[in-house]
C-alpha positions as CSV (number, residue, x, y, z in Angstrom):
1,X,-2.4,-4.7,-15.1
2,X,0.2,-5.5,-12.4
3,X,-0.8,-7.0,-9.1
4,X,0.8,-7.2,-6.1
5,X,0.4,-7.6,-2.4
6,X,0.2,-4.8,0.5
7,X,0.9,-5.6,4.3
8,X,1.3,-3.7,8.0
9,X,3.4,-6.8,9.5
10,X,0.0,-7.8,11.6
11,X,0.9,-9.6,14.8
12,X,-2.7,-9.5,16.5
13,X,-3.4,-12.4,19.0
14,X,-5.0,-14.9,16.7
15,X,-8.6,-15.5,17.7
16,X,-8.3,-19.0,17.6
17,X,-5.3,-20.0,19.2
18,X,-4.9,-17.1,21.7
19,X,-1.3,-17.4,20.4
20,X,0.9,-13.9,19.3
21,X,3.7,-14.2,16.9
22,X,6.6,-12.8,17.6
23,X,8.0,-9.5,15.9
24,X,11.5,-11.7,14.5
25,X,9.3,-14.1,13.7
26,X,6.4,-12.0,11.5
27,X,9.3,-10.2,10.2
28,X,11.1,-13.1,8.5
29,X,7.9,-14.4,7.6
30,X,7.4,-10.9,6.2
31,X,10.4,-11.6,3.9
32,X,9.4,-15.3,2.7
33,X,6.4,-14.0,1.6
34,X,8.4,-11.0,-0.6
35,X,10.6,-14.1,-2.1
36,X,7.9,-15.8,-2.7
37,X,6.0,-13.0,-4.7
38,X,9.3,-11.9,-6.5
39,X,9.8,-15.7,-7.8
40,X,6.2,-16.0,-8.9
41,X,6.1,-12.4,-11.0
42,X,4.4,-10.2,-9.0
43,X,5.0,-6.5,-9.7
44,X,5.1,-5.2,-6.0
45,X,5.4,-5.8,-2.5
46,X,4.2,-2.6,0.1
47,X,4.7,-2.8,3.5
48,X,2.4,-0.2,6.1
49,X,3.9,1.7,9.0
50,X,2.5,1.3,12.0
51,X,4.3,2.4,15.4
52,X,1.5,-0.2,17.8
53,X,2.0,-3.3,19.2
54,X,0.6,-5.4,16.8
55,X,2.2,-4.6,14.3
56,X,5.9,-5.5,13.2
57,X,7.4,-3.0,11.2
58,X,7.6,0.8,11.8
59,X,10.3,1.5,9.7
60,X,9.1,0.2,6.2
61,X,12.4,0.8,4.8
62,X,14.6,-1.6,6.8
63,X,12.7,-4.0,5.8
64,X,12.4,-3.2,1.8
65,X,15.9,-3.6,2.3
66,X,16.5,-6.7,3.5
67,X,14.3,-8.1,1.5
68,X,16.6,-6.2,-1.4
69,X,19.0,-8.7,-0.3
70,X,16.4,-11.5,-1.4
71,X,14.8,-10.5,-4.6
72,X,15.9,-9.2,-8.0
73,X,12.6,-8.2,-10.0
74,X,9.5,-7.1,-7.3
75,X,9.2,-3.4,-7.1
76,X,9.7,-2.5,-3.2
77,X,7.1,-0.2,-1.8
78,X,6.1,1.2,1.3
79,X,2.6,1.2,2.0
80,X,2.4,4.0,3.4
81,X,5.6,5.7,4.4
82,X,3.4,8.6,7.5
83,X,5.2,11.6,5.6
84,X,3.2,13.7,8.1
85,X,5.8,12.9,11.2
86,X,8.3,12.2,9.1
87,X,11.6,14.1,7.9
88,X,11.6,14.3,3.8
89,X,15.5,14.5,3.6
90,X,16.2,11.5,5.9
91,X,13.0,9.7,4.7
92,X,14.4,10.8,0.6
93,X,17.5,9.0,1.5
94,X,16.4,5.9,3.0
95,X,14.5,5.3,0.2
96,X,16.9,6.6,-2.5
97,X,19.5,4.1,-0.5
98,X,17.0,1.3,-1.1
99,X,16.7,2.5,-4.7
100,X,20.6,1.4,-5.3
101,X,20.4,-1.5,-3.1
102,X,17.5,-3.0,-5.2
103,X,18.8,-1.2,-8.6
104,X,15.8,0.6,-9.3
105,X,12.8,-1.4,-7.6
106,X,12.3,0.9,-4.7
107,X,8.8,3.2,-4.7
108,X,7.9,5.8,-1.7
109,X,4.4,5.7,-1.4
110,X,3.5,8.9,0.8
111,X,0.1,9.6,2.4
112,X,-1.2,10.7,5.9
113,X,-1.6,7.3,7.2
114,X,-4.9,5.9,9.1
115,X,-3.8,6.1,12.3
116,X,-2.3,8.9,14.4
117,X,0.0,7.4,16.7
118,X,3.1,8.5,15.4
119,X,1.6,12.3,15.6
120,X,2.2,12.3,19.3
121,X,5.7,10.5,19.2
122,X,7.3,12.0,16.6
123,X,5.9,15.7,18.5
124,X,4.0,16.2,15.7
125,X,0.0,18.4,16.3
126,X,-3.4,17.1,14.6
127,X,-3.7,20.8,14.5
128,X,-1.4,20.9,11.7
129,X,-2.6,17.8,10.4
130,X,-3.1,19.2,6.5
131,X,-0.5,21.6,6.7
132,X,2.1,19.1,7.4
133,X,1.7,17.0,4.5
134,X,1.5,19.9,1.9
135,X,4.6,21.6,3.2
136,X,6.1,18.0,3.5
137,X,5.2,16.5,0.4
138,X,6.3,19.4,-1.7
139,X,10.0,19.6,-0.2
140,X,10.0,15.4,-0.5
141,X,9.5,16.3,-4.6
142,X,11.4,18.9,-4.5
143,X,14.4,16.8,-3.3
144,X,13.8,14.5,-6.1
145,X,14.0,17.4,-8.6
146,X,16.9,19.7,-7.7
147,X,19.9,19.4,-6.6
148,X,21.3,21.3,-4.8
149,X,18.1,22.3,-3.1
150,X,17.6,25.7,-1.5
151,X,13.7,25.9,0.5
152,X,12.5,27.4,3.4
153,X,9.0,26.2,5.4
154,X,7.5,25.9,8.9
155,X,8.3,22.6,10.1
156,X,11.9,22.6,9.6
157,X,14.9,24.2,9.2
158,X,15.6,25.5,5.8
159,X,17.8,24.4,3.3
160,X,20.7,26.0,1.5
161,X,22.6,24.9,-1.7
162,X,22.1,21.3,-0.1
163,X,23.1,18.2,-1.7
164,X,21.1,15.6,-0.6
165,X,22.4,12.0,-0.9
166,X,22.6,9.2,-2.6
167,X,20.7,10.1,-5.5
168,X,18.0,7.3,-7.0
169,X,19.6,4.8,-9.2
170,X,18.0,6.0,-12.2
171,X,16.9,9.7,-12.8
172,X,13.7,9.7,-10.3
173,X,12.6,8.2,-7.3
174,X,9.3,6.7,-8.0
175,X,7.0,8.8,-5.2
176,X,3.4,7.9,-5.4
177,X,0.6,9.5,-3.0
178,X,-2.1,7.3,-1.0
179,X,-5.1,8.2,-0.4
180,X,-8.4,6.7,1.6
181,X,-11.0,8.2,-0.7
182,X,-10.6,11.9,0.0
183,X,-11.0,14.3,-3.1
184,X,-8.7,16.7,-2.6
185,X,-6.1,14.1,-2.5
186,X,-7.3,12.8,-5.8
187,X,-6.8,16.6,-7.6
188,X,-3.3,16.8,-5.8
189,X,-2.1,13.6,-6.9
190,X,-3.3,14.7,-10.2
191,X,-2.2,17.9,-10.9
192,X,1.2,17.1,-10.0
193,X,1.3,13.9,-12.2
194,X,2.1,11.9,-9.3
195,X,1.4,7.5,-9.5
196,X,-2.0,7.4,-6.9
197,X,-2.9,4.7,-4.2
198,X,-6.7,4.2,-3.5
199,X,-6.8,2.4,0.0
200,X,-9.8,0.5,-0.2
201,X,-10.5,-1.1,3.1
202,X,-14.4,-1.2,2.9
203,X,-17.4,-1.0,0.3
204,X,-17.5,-1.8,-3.2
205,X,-14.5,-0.6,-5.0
206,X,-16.8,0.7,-7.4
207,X,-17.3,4.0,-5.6
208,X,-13.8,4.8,-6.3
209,X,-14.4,5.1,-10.0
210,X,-15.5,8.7,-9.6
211,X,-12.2,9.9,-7.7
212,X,-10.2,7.9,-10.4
213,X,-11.9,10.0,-12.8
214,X,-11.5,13.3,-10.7
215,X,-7.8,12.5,-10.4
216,X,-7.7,11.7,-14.4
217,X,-9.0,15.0,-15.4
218,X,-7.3,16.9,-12.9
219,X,-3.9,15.6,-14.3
220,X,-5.1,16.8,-17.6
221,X,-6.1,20.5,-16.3
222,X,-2.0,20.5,-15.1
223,X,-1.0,19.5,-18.1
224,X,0.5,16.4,-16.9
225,X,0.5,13.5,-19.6
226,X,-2.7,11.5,-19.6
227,X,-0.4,8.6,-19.9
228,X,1.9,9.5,-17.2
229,X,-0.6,8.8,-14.5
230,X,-0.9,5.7,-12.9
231,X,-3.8,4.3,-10.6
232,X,-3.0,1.8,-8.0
233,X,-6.6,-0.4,-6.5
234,X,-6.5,-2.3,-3.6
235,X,-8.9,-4.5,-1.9
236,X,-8.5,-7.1,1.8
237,X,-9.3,-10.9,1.2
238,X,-7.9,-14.4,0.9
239,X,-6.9,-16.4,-2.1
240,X,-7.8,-20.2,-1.4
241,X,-8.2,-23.5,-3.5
242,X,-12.5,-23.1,-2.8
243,X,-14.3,-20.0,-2.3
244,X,-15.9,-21.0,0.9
245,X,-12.5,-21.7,2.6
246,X,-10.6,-18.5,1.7
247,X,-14.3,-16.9,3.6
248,X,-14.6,-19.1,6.8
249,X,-10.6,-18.9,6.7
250,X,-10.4,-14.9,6.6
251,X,-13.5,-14.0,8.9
252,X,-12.2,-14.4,12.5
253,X,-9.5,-12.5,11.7
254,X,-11.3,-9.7,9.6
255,X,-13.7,-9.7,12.7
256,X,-11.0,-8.7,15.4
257,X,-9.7,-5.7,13.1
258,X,-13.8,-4.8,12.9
259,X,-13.4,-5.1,16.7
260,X,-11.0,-3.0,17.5
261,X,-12.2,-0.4,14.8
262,X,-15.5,-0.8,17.0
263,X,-13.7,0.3,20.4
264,X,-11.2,2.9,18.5
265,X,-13.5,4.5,16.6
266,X,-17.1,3.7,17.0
267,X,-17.8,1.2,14.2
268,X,-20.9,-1.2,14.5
269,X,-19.1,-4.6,14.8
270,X,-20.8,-5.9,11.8
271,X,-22.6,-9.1,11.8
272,X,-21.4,-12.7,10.1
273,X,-24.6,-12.2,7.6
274,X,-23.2,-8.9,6.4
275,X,-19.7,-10.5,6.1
276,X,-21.3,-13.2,3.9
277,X,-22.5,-10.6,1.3
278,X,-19.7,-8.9,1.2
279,X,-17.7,-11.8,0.5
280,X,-20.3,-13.2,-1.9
281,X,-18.6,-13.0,-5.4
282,X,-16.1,-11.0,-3.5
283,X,-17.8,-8.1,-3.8
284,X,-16.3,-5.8,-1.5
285,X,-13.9,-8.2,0.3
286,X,-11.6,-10.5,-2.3
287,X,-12.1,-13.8,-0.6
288,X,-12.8,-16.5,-2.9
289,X,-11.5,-19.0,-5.4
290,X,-8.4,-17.7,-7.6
291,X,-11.2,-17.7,-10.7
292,X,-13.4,-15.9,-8.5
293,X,-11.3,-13.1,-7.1
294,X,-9.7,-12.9,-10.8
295,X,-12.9,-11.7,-12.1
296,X,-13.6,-8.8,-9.6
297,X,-9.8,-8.0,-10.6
298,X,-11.4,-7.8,-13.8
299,X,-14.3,-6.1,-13.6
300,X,-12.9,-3.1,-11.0
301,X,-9.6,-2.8,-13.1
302,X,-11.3,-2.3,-16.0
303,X,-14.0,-0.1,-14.7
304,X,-11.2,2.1,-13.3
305,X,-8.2,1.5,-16.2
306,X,-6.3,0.6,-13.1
307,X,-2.6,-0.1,-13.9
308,X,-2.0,-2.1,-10.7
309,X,-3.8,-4.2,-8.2
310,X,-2.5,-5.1,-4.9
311,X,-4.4,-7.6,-2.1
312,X,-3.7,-7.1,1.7
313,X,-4.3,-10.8,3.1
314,X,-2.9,-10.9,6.3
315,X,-5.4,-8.8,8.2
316,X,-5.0,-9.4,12.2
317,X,-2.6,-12.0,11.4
318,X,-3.9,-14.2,9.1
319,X,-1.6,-17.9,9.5
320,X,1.4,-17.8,7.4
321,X,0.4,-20.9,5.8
322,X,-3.0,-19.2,4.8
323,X,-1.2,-16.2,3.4
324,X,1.8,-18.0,2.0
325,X,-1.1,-20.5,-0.3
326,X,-2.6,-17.0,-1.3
327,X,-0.2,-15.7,-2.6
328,X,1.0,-18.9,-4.4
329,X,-2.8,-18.6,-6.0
330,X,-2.5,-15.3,-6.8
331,X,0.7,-15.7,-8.8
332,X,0.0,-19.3,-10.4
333,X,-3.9,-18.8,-10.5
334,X,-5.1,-15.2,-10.5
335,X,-2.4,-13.5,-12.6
336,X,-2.5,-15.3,-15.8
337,X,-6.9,-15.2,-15.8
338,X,-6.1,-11.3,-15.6
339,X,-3.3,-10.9,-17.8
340,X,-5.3,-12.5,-20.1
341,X,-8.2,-10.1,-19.9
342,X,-6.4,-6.9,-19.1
343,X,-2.4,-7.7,-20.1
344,X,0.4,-6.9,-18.5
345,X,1.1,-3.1,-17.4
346,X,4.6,-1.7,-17.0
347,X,4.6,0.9,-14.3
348,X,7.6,3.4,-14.8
């Protein structure tokens, strides 16, 4: 099992400090931590888009590629790339240009996205919400798989013996789907043999397992090749030297996201005691010791025969320091207690 790490670029006001970093700042930090992840092994980096203030990177690819220019073995993701209120031929090319740059280590990882900013400023309707992403999704594969391309659909103009460049720099673009737990997007994902993401940003990742399954079989009713599809985990939390730092270290900042996901959308703010157990042997958030956090890597990968793993651990801004030690642990630490358990997968 590969793991990596996933990121949005957070630049929230840090709790403690009252002090905001700066987007040129978070964004060269953004690429020390990629160097650092490439030198220590990791399979994958993914970086979120986000179009708020607190958040540093919008356009996903930019950054992939300059951190191209940095790295020579990490697989460069987006994390998610809003296909929704995107273009797929200008989005197909960004990342196909990637592709070359980084010969090969570029992945597209499409999915609706949790937020809906960009909706409104991109002149994209909720109302269309679902039918967007089909429509979308099936001309972004479609791209991939002939050329020239000839198509016709709602939400833009049609296409006629186009060729669409630069192609990938092998014979596909690797195009994965993300998904926050819904079904359907665990049969889609499936029944066109596409790599899936399973956002997991609350609960025990054990509730997945079902959907994994779903997803499984569904590949199999579309005659897609069992071992063809690939299931990405992830999980928020902190890698530290002693359990009980990476939890006191991670909480004021997972408490501001819990914050504003309390005046955005209604959450209960939840309370330092229900923080505790879900931190306790990192049971629903991965903060802990690197032998601690290594077994729940374990436990769910197994459980799920996940093929990858990836840790977002810079939630409301974590310090750099904080996250830069983390992922030192999880490459020095973590990976060889899981390689050791579950071996090394190679993701195609």
């Amino acid at each position: 099992m590969q793991l990596g790490v996933y990121s949005f670029g957070d630049r929230h006001r840090d709790p403690i400090t009252g002090e905001q970093v700066s987007v040129a700042d978070k964004l060269a930090q953004t690429l020390e931590r990629i160097k650092l992840a490439d030198e220590l092994g990791l399979g994958f980096y993914g970086l979120g888009e986000h179009h708020l203030a607190d958040y540093s990177i919008s356009n996903p690819g930019t950054v992939l590629a300059a951190a191209a220019s940095v790295t020579s073995r990490i697989t460069l993701s987006s994390a998610v790339t809003v296909l929704s209120t995107e273009d797929p031929v200008r989005v197909y090319q960004q990342f196909t240009t990637l592709d070359q740059l980084s010969r090969g280590r570029a992945e597209l990882l499409a999915g609706r996205g949790s937020f809906t900013e960009s909706f409104p400023l991109f002149g994209a309707s909720l109302e269309d919400y679902d039918e967007l992403f089909e429509e979308k999704l099936a001309l972004l594969l479609k791209l991939d798989r002939e050329d020239p391309i000839t198509w016709t659909g709602k939400f833009r103009s049609p296409l006629r013996n186009a060729h669409v460049y630069p192609k990938p720099y092998g014979s596909r673009l690797r195009i994965s789907v993300g998904t926050g737990g819904n079904p359907e997007s665990s049969i889609r994902a499936g029944l066109l043999g596409l790599p899936v993401v399973y956002a997991v940003i609350g609960g025990e990742p054990e509730r997945f397992a079902p959907l994994v399954d779903l997803y499984r079989r569904a590949g199999e009713a579309g005659g897609q090749d069992p071992e063809g599809l690939s299931v990405t985990m992830s999980a928020i939390g902190l890698v530290a030297r002693r359990s009980q730092d990476a939890k006191d270290a991670f909480y004021p900042y997972w408490l501001e996201t819990m914050k504003y996901g309390s005046r955005a959308r209604g959450w209960p703010v939840p309370s330092r005691a229900e923080y505790d157990s879900w931190t306790r042997g990192a049971q629903s958030i991965f903060a802990g010791s690197p032998e601690e956090v290594a077994e729940r890597l374990i436990s769910v990968g197994r459980l799920v025969n996940a093929d990858r793993y990836a840790l977002q651990m810079d939630w409301s801004g974590v310090p750099h320091e904080l996250v830069m030690e983390a992922i030192e642990l999880l490459g020095t630490e973590v990976m060889p207690l899981v390689r050791k358990e579950l071996g090394e997968s190679t993701v195609e």
